[in-house]
Legacy VTK file of the C-alpha trace (Angstrom):
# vtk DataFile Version 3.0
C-alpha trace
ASCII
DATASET POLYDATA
POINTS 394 float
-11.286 -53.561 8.585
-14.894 -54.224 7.669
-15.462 -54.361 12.008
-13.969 -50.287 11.930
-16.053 -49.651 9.022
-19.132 -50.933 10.267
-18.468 -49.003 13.721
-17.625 -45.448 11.557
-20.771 -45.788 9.861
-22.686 -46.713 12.781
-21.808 -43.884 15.138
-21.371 -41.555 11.643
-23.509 -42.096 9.485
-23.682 -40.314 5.849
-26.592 -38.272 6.908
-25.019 -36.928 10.418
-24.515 -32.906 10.352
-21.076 -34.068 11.798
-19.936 -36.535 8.883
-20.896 -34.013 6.603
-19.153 -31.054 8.154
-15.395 -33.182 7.804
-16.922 -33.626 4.018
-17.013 -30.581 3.506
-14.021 -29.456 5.657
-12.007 -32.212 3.774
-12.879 -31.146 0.877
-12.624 -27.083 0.987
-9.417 -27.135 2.707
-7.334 -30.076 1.500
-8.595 -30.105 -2.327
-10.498 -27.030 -3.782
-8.543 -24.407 -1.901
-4.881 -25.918 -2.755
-5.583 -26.072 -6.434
-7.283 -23.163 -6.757
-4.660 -20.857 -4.428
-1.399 -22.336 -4.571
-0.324 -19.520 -7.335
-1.694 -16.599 -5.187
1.365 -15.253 -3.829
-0.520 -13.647 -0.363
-2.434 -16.810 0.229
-1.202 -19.592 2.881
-1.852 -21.990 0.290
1.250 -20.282 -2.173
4.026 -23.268 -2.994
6.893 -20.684 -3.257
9.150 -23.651 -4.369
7.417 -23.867 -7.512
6.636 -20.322 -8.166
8.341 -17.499 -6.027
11.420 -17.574 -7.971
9.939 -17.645 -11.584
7.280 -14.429 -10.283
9.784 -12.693 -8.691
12.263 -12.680 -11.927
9.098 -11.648 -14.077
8.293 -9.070 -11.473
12.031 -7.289 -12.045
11.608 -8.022 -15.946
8.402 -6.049 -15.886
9.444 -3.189 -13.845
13.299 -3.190 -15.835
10.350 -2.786 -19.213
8.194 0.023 -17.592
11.440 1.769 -16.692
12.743 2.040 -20.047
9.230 2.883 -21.740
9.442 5.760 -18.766
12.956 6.656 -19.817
11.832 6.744 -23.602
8.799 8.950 -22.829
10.615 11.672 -20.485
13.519 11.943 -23.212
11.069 12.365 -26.006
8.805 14.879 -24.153
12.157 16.747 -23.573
13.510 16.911 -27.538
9.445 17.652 -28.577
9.277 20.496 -25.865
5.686 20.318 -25.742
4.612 23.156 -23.746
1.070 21.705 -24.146
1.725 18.889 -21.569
4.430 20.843 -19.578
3.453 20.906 -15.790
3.923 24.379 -14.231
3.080 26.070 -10.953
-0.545 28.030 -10.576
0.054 31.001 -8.122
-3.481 29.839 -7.223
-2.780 27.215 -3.476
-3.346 24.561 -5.025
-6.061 21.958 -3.503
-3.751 19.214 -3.489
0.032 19.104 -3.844
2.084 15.544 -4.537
5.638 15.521 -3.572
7.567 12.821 -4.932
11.112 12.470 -2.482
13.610 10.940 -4.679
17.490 10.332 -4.442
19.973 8.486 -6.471
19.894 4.945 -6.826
23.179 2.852 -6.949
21.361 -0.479 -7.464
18.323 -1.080 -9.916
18.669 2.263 -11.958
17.743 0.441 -14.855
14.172 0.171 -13.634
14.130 4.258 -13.113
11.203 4.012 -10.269
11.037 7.880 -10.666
10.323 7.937 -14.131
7.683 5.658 -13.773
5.973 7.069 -11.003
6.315 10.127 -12.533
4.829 9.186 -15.992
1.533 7.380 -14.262
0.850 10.774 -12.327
1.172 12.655 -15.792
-1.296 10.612 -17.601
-3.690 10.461 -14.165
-3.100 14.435 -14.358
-3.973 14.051 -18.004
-7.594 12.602 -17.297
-8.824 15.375 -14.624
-10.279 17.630 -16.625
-9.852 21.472 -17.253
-9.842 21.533 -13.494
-6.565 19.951 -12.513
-6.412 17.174 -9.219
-2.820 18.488 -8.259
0.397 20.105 -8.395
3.098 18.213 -8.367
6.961 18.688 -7.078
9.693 16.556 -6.921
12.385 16.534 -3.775
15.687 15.376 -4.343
17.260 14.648 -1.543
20.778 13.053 -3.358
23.113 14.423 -0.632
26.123 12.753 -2.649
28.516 14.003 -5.103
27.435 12.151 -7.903
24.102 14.142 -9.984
20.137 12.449 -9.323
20.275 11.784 -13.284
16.191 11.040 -13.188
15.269 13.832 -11.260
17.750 16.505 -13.286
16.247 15.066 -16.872
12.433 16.085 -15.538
13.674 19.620 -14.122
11.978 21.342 -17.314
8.933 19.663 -16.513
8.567 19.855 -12.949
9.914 21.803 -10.078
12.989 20.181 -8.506
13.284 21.069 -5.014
16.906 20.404 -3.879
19.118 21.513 -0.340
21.797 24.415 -0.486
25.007 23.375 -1.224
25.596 24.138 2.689
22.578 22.265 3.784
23.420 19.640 2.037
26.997 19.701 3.274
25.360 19.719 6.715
23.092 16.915 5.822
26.053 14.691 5.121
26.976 14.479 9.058
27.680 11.103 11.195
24.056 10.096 11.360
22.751 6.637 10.735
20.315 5.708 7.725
17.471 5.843 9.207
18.382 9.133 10.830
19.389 10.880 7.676
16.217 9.598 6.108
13.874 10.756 8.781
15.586 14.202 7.767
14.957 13.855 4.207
11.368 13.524 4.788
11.251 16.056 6.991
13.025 18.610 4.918
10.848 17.560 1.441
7.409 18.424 3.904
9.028 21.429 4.753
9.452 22.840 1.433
6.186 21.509 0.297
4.352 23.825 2.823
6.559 26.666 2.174
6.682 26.980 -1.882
2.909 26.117 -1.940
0.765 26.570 0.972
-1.554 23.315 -0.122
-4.965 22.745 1.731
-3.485 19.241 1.386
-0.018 16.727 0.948
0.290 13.447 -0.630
4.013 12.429 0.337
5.219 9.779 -2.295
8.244 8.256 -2.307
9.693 7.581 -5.279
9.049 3.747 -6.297
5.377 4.278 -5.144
3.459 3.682 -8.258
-0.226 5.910 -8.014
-3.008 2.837 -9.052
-5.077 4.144 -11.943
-8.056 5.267 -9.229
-5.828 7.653 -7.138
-6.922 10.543 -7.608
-10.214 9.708 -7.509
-9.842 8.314 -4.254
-8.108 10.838 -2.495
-10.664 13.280 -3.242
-13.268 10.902 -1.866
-10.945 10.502 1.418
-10.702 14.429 1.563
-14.490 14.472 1.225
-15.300 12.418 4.616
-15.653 13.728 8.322
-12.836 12.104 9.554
-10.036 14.307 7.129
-9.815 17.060 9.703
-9.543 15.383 12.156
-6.374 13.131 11.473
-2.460 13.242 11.364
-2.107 11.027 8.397
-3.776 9.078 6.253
-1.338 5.971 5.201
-2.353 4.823 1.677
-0.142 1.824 1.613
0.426 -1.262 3.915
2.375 -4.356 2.668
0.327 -6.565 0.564
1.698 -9.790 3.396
0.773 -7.776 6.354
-2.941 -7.562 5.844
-4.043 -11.132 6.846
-6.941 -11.145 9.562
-4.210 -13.428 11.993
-2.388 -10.353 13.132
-1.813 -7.646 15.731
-4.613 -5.220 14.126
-7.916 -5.735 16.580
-10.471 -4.146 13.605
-9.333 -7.200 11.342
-10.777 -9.677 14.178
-13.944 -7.556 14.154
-14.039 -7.358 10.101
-13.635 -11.229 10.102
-15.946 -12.277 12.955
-18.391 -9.831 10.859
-17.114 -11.421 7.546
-17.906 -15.005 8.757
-21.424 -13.659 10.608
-22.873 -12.382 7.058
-21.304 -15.446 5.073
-22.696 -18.262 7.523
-26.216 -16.448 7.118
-26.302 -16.556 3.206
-25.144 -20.227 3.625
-27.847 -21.181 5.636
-30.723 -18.705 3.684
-29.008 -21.088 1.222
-29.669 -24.205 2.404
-32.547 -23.418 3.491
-34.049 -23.702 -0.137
-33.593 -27.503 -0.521
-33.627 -29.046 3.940
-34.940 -26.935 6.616
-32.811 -28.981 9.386
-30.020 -26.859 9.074
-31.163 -24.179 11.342
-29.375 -24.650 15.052
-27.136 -22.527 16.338
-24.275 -25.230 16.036
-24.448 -25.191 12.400
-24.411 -21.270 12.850
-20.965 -21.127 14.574
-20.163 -24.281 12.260
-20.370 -22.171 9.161
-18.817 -19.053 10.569
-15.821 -20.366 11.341
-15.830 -22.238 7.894
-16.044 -19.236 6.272
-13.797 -16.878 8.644
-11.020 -20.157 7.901
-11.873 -20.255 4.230
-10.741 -15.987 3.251
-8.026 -16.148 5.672
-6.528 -19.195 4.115
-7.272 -17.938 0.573
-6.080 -14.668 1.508
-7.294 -11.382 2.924
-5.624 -9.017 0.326
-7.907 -10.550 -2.594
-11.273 -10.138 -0.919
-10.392 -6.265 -0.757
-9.660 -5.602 -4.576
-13.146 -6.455 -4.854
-13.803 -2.620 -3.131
-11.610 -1.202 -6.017
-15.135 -1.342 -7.703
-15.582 2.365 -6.309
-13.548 4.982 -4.391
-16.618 4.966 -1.724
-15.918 1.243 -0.587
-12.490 2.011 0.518
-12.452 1.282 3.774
-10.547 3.709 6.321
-9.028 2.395 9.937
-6.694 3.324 12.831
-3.228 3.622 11.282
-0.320 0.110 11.067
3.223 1.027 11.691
4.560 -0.247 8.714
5.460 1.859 6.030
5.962 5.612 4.300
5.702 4.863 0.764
2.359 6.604 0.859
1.269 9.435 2.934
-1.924 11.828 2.751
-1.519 14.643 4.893
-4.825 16.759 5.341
-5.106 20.344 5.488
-1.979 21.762 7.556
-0.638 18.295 9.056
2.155 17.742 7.205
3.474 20.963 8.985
2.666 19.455 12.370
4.276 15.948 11.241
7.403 17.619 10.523
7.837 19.733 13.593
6.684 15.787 15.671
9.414 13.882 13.631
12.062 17.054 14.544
11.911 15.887 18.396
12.885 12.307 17.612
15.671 10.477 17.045
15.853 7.486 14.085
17.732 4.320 14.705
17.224 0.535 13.689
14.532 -0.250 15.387
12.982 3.326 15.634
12.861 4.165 11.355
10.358 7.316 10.879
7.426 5.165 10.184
7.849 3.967 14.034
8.058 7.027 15.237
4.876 8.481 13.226
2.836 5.495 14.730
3.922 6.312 18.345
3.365 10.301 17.926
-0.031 9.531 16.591
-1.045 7.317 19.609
0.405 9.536 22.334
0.192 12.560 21.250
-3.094 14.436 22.701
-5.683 15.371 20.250
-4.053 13.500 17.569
-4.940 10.216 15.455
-3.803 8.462 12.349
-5.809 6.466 9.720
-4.847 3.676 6.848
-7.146 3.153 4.118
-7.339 -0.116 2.458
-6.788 -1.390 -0.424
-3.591 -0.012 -1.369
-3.231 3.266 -3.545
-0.034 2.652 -4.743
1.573 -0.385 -6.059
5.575 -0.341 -4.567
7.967 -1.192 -7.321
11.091 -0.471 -5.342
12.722 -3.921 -5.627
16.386 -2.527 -4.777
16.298 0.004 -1.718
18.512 3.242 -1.950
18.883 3.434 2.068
19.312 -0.577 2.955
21.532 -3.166 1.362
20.054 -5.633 -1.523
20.404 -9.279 -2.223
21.709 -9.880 -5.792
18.399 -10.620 -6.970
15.075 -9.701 -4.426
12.467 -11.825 -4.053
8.712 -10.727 -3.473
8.443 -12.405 -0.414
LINES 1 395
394 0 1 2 3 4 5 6 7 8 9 10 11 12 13 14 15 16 17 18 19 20 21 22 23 24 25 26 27 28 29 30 31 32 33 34 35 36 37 38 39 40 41 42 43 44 45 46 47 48 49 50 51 52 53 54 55 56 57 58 59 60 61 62 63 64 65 66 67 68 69 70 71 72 73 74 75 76 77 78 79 80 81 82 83 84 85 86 87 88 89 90 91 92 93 94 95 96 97 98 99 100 101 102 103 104 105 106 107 108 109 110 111 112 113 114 115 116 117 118 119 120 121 122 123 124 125 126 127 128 129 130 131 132 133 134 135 136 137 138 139 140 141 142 143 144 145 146 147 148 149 150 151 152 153 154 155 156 157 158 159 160 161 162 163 164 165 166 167 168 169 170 171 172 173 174 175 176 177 178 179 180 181 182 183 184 185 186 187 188 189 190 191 192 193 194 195 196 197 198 199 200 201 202 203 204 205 206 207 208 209 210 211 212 213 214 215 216 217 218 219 220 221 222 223 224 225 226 227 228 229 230 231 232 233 234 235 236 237 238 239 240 241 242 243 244 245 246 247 248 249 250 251 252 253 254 255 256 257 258 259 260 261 262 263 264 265 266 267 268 269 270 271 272 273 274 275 276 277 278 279 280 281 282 283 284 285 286 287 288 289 290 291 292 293 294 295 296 297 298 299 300 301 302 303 304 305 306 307 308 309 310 311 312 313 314 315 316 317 318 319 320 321 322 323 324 325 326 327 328 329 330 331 332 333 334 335 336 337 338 339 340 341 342 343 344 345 346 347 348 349 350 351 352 353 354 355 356 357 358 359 360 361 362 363 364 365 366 367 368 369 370 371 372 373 374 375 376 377 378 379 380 381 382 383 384 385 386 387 388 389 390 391 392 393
């Protein structure tokens, strides 16, 4: 024992660069970063045995809560008939039009996702000014027999945009989920274009929650170069899809970058108490100990820190996944429909598929995602797939 010790310290000594980089390696990754992340559900460091069960059950308690405050609110607006707050249409085209596309829910109605979105856009409505940031609709899309009960108890404050009894007898056909929904969407863009003539779309879905900077940021979005020249702007991704390890090439750039700039301020660091640090081994050293250090701890919590200001919202090339969210400048949402008309839906080839393919072969056309996420999804229970008994967040 005391021979390997004396051989360890005599070929790494306390003072090497190289003894010191396992230190600190040691001591980032198997101590400070464990205890520190091993509640952050998006981090690699997240002990689900110990708390994905308890955060998911709190996460369905506070939605079940918000859904009942939402179902209070819209009942009481509706026995106060407070014309004051009522939402009507301008004949003026409005600037910005938000469609909601909602249908009935058979699981998790308790939580009424429509209610709630629709009570955070009110109160964002509420703080625009005498000017306001949108119109909104709602599209119900319930092809069943059985009534949309959320979307029929806010028909006196919004306008409820529903098939013919014919269209939706048509709309009822042998076509598979993913089919019918690629219809739905289709149809609620339709009618968005026709009743209003916006100079621009937001497409919500109806358990897409707006975050309390929406509005805000969408202008800002509108506001930049790239706006007129895109499909679709994608305002959601899933909050476990946006490591830096995946199939998106501008990540690698970002984190290269990320781990360039952090390695530097290490050093300039350093530099204060030893001037032996500078080499270009401890360079790449400290790179990769930072690029390691936010992937590990988890990409999605270095970019709240942007929510500090619509301008820092970053915008790239558009990820498949995902429709909760959709900003359609100017007349694109017209073009988007007539795209989505010449394809066919199946498992394996849902809408937001499709959109991703049109945008990256179709001539002349792109599609963006802006990061973070604009909407927080609620929707636990899914209207169009089946549902465990109780879903989990991961």
């Amino acid at each position: 024992m005391f021979r390997c010790k004396s051989c360890f310290s005599r070929h790494l000594p306390w003072y090497s660069p190289v003894t010191q980089g396992l230190v600190l390696c040691v001591l980032t990754f198997g101590v400070v970063l464990p205890l520190c992340c091993n509640h952050l559900l998006y981090s690699y460091y997240f002990l689900k045995v110990l708390y994905l069960d308890s955060m998911s059950e709190r996460t369905l308690q506070d939605s079940y809560e918000r859904g009942q405050d939402a179902l209070r609110f819209w009942q009481d607006f509706a026995y106060r008939k407070a014309s004051a707050v009522t939402i009507t249409t301008s004949p003026k085209v409005p600037e910005l039009l938000v469609t909601v596309v909602t249908t009935r829910r058979t699981e998790g109605e308790d939580s009424h996702y429509l209610l709630q979105v629709m009570q955070r856009l009110t109160s964002l409505l509420g703080t625009c000014g005498e000017r306001p940031c949108a119109e909104i609709i709602i599209c119900d899309v319930e092809s069943g027999h059985l009534e949309n009960v959320d979307a029929a108890l806010l028909e006196n404050q919004f306008l409820v945009v529903r098939r013919t009894p014919e269209e939706r007898w048509k709309s009822r056909g042998h076509l598979n989920t993913f089919e019918r929904e690629k219809k739905d969407y289709v149809f609620c863009l339709r009618k968005g274009w026709e009743l209003r003539r916006p100079q621009n779309v937001v497409v919500l879905e109806d358990d897409a929650l707006p975050r309390l900077d929406f509005f805000a940021v969408i202008k800002d979005l509108l506001s930049r170069s790239f706006a007129r020249q895109t499909l679709y702007v994608k305002l959601y991704h899933p909050e476990r899809l946006q490591r830096y390890w995946n199939p998106e090439p501008y990540r690698i750039l970002e984190w290269i970058g990320l781990g360039l700039v952090g390695a530097t301020v290490i050093l300039a660091v350093l530099s204060c108490f030893s001037s032996g640090y500078f080499s270009p081994v401890c360079f790449l050293f400290f790179t990769l100990y930072v690029m390691v250090t936010v992937e590990l701890a988890g990409r999605h919590y270095l970019l709240e820190v942007r929510r500090i200001s619509p301008q820092l919202y970053t915008v790239s090339p558009a990820t498949e996944c995902c429709t909760p969210a959709i900003l359609y400048p100017g007349n694109s949402s017209i073009r988007t429909a007539k795209y989505l008309d010449q394809e066919f839906c199946f498992n394996g080839n849902a809408k937001d598929t499709v959109m991703h393919k049109i945008a990256r072969t179709t001539r002349g056309e792109r599609a963006h995602s802006v990061e973070p996420n604009l909407i927080s999804h609620i929707g636990a229970y899914s209207s169009v797939r089946p549902n465990p008994a109780r879903p989990k967040l991961l």
